[in-house]
C-alpha positions in Angstrom: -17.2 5.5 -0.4 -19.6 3.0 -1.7 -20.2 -0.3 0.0 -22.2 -3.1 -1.5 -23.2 -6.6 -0.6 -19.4 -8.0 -1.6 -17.1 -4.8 -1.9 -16.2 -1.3 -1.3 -15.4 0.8 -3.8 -13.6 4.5 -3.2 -12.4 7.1 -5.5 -9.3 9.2 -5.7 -7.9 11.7 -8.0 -4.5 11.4 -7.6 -2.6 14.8 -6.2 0.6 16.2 -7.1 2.1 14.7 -4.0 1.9 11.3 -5.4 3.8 11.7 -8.6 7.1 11.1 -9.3 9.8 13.0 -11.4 8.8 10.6 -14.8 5.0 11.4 -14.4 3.6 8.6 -13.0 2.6 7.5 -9.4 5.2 6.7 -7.1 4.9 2.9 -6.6 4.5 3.3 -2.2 1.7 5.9 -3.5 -0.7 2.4 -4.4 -0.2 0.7 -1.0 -0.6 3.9 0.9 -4.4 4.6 -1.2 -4.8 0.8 -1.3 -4.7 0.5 2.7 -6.4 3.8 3.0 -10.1 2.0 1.3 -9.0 -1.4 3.3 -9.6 1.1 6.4 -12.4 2.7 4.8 -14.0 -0.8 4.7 -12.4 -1.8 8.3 -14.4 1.8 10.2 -17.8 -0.3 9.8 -16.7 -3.9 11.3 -18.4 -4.5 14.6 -16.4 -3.6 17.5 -15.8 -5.6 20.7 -14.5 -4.5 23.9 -11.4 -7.3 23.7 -10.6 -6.6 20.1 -7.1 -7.5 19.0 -4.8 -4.9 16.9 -4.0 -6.0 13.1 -0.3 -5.6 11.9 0.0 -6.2 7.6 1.8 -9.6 7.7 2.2 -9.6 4.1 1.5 -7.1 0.9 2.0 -7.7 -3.1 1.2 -5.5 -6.1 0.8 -6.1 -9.9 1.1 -3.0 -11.7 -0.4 -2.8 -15.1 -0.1 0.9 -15.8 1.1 4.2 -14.4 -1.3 6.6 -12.9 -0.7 10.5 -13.5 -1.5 13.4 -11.5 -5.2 14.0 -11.5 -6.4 10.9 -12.9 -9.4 9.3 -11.4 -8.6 6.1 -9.6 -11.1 3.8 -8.2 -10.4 1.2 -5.6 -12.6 -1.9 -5.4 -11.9 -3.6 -1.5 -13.0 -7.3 -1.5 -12.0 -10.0 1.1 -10.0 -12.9 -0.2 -9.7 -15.2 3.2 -11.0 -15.4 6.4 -8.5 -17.4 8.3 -8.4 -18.1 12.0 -5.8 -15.5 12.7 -5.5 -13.3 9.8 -7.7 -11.3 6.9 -6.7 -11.0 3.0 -7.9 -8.1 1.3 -7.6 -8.4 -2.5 -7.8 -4.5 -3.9 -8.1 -3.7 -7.4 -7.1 -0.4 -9.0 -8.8 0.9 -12.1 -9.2 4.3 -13.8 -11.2 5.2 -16.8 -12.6 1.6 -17.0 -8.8 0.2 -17.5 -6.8 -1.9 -14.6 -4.1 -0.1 -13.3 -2.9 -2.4 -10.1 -4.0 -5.4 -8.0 -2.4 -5.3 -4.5 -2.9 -8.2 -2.2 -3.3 -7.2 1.9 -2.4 -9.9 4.3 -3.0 -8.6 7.9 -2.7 -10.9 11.1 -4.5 -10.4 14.1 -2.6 -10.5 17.3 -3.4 -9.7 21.4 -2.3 -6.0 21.9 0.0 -6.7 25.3 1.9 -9.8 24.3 1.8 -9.0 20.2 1.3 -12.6 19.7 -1.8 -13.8 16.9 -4.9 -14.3 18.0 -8.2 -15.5 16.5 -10.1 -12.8 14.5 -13.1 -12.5 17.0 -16.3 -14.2 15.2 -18.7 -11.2 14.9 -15.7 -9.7 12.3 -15.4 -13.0 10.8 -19.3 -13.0 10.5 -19.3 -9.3 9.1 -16.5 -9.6 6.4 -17.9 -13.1 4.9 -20.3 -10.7 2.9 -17.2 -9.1 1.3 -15.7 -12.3 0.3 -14.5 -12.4 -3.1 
């Protein structure tokens, strides 16, 4: 994984796992590789010792062309919004230079007993304004 001053970008060659009967990617396969860089950006955020737990409140994908098995897939992670309780990651999908999907990643932070939101603790607020898009 790459990481640079306003994204991280990870690559993939999708396996035969991921495809589906026609050829292509099965569509769950995006969000699952999607939220797999999101956490490859999220293991470097500072960590406090009363951090909250993040649920995905919300998740949307454009798709603007099918992958195949072994193509090369790379995933650019950016940050979209920094609200008071939740994140947006914006995470673009392109292979051979050509866009293949944008998925949007709403997550919302909230207390880890009562599972009610909470506000994103201001060290990760700090850390993720470099990644804002």
């Amino acid at each position: 994984m790459e990481q640079t001053a306003d994204i991280t970008v990870s690559e993939v060659r999708i396996p035969f796992r991921d495809i589906d009967m026609h050829g292509h990617m099965h569509n769950a396969a995006y969000y699952a590789h999607a939220e797999a860089a999101v956490a490859g950006l999220w293991r470097h955020r500072p960590e406090g010792r009363d951090d909250p737990v993040y649920f995905v409140r919300k998740s949307g994908c454009a798709f603007h062309r099918g992958l195949r098995l072994d193509d090369l897939a790379r995933f650019k992670v950016s940050v979209t919004r920094i609200g008071a309780t939740s994140l947006s990651f914006a995470v673009a999908i392109s292979s051979e230079g050509a866009a293949v999907a944008d998925l949007e990643i709403v997550w919302v932070a909230v207390d880890p007993s009562t599972r009610q939101p909470v506000n994103v603790p201001q060290p990760v607020r700090d850390w993720l304004k470099s990644f804002l898009a």
